[in-house]
N, CA, C and O of each residue as an XYZ file, in Angstrom:
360
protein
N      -3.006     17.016     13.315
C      -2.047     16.044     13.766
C      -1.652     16.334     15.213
O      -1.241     15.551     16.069
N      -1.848     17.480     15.269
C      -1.022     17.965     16.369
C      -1.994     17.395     18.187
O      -1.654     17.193     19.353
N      -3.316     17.357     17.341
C      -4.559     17.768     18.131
C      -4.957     16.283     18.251
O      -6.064     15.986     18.699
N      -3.991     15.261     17.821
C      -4.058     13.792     18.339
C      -3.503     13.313     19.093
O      -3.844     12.242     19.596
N      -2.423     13.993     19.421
C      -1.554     14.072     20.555
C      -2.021     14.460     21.903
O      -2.545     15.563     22.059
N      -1.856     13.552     22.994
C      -2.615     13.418     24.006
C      -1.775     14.832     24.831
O      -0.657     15.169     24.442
N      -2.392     15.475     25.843
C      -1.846     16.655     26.380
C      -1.335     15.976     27.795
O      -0.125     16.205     27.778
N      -1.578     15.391     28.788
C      -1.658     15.034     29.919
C      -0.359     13.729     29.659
O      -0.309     13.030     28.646
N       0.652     13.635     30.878
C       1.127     12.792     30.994
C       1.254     11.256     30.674
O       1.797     10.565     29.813
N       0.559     11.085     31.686
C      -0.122      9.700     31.488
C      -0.670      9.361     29.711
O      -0.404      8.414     28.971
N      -1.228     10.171     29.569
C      -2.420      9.694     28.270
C      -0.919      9.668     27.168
O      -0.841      8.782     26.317
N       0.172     10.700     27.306
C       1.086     10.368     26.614
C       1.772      8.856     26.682
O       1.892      8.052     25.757
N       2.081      8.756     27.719
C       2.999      7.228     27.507
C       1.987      6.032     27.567
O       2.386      4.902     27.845
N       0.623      6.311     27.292
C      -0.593      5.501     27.459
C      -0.161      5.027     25.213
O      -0.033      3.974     24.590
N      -0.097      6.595     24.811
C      -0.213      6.523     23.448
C       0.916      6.135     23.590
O       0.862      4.905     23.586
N       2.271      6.582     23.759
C       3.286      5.979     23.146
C       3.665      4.059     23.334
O       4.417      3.367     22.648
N       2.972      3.744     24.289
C       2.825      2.350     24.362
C       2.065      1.517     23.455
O       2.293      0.448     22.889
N       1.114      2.309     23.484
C       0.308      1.721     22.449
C       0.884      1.916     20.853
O       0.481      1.065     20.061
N       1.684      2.839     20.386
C       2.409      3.079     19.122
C       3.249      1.728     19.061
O       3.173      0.865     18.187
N       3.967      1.738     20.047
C       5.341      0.824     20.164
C       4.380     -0.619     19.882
O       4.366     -1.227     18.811
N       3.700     -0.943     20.946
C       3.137     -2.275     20.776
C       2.308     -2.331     19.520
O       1.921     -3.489     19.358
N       2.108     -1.948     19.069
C       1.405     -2.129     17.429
C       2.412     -2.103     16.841
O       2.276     -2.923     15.933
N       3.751     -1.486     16.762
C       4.863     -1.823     15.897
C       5.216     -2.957     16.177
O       5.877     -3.554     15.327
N       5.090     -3.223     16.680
C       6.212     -4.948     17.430
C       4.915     -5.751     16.683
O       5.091     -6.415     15.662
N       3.579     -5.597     17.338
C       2.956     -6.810     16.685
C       3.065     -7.071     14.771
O       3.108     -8.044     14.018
N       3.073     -5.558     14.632
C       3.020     -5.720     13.087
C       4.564     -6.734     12.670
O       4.641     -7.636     11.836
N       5.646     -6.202     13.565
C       7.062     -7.122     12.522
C       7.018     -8.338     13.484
O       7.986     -9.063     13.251
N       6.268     -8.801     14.445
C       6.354     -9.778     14.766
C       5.505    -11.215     13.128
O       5.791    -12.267     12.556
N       4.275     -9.991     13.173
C       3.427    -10.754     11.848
C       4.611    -10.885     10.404
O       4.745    -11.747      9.536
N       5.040    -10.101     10.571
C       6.069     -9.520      9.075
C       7.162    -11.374      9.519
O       7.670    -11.886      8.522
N       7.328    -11.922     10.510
C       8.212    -12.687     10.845
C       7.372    -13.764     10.804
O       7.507    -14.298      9.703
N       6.874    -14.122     11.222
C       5.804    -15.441     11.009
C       5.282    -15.704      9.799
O       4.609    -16.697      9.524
N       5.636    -14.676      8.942
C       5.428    -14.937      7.600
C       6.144    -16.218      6.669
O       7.308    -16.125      6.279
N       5.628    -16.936      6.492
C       6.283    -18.511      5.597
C       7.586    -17.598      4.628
O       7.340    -16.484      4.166
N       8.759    -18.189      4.463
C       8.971    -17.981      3.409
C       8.747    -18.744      2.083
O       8.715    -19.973      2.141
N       8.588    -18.121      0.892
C       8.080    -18.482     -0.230
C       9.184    -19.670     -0.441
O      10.306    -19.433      0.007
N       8.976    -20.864     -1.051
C      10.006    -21.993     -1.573
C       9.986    -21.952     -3.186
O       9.084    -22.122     -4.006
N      11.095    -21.712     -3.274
C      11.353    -21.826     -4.525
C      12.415    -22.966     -4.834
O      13.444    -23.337     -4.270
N      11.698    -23.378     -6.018
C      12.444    -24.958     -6.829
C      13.156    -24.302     -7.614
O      12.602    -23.404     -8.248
N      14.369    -24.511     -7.780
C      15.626    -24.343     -8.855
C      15.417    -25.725     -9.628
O      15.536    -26.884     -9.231
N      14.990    -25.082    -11.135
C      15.626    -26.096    -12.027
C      16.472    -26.526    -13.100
O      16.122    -25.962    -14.136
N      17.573    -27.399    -13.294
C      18.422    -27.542    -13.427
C      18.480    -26.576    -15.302
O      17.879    -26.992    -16.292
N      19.011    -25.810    -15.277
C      19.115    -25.158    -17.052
C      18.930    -26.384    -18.060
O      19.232    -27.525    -17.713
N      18.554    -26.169    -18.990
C      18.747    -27.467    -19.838
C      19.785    -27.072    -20.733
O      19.849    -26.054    -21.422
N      20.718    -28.168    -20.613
C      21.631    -29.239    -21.747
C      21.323    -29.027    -22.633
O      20.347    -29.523    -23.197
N      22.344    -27.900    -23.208
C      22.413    -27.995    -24.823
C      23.093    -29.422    -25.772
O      23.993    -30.212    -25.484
N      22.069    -29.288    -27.174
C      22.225    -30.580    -27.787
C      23.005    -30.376    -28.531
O      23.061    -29.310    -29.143
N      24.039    -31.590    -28.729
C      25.199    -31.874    -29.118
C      25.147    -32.112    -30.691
O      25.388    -33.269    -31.034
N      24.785    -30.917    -32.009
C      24.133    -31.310    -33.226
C      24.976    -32.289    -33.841
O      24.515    -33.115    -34.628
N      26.123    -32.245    -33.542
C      27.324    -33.155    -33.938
C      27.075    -35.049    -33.935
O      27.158    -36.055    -34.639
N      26.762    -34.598    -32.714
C      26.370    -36.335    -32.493
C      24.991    -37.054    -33.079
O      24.821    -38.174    -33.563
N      24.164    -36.059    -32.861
C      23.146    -35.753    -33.512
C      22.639    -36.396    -35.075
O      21.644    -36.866    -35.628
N      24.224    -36.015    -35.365
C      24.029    -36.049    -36.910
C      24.943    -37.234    -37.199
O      24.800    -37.994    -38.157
N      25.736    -37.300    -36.430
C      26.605    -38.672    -36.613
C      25.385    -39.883    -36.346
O      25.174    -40.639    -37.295
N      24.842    -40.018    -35.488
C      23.823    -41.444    -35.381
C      23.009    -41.016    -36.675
O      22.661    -42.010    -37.313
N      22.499    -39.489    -37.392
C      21.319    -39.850    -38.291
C      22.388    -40.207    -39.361
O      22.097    -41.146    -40.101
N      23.316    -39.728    -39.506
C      24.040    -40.924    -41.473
C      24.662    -42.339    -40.475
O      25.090    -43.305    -41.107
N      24.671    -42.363    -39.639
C      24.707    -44.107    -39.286
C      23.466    -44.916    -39.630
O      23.454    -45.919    -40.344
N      22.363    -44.321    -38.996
C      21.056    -45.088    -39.396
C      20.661    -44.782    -40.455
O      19.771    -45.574    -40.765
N      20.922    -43.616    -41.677
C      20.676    -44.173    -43.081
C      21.865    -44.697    -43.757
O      21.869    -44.442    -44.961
N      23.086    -45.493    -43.240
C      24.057    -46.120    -44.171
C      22.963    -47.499    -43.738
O      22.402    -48.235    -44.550
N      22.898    -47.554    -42.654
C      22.050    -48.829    -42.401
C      20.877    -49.122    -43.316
O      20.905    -50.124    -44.030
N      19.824    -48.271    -43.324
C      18.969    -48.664    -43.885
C      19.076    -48.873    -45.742
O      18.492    -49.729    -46.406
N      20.020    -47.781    -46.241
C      20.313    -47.253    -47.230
C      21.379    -48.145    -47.871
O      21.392    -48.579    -49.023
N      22.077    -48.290    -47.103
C      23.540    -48.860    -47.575
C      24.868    -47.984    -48.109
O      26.052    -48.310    -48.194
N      24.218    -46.817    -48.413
C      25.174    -45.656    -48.762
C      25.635    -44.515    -47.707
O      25.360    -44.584    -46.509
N      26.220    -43.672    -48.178
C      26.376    -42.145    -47.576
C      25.586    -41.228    -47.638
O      25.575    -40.910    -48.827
N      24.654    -40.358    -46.890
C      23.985    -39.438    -47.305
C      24.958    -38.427    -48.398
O      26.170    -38.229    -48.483
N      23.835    -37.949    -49.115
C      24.520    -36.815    -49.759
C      24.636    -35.527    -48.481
O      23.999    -35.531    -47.428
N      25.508    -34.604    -48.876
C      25.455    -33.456    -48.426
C      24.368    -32.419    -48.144
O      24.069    -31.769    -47.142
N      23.787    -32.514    -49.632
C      22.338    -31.504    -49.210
C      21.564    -32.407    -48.717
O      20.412    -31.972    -48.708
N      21.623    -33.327    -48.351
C      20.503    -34.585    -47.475
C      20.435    -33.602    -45.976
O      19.487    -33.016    -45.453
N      21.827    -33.722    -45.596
C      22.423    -33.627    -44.346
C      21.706    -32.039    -43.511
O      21.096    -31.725    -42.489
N      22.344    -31.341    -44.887
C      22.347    -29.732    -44.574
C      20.584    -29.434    -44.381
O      20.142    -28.854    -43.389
N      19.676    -29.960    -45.551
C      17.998    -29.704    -45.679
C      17.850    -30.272    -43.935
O      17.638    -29.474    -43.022
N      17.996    -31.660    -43.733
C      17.086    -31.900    -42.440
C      17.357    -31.750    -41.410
O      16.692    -32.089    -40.432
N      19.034    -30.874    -41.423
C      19.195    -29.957    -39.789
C      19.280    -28.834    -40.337
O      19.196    -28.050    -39.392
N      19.363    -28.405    -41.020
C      19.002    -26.664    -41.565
C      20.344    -26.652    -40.950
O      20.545    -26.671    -39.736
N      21.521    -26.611    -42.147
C      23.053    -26.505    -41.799
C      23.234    -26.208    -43.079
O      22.540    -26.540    -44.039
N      24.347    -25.469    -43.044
C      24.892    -24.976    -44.600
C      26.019    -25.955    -44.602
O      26.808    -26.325    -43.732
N      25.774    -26.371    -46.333
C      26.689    -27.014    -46.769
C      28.111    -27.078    -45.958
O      28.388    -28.117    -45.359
N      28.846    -26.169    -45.944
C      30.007    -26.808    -45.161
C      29.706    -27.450    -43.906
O      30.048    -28.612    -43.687
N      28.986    -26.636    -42.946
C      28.916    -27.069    -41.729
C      27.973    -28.736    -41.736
O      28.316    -29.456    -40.799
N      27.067    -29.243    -42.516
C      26.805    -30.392    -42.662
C      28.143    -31.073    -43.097
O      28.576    -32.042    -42.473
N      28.836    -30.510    -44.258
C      30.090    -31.956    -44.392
C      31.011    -31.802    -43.632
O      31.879    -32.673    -43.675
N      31.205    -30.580    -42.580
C      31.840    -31.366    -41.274
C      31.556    -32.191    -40.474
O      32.297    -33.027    -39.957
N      30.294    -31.986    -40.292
C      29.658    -33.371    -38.949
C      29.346    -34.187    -39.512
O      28.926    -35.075    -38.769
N      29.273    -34.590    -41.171
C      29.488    -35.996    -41.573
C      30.670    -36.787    -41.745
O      30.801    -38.002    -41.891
N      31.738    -35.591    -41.686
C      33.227    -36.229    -41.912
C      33.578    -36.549    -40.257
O      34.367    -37.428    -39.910
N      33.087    -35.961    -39.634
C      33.152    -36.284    -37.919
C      32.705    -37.897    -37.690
O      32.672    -38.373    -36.555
């Protein structure tokens, strides 16, 4: 290492110029570098099972003419009994 080091004046600030200017070109490149774009997208909107379930026993009183039963409710959103006959009493 030692023995790369120029001995003579000149040849020193010949190298140390040349060190410096290769640093500069390198963060000049490091700067011209694009920055990357990144798209933010919006989280998704949790679904409202409530409402959910209010339009599905609206559209089977319609078709049906009745009330769903309870285990109707609970089987086709995978809800336990109570929590289905709350969002049908909703």
């Amino acid at each position: 290492m030692i023995a790369a080091i120029p001995t003579r004046f000149d040849d020193c600030v010949d190298w140390l110029v040349t060190k410096l200017s290769r640093r500069g070109a390198v963060e000049q490149q490091q700067e011209r570098a694009p920055e990357p774009v990144i798209i933010a997208t919006p989280p998704p909107q949790p679904i409202d099972e409530g409402e959910v379930v209010k339009d599905w026993v609206a559209a089977y009183r319609a078709r049906r003419g009745r009330d769903p039963k309870v285990l109707d409710v609970a089987k086709d959103f995978n809800l336990s009994k109570t929590t289905a006959w709350r969002r049908m009493q909703a």
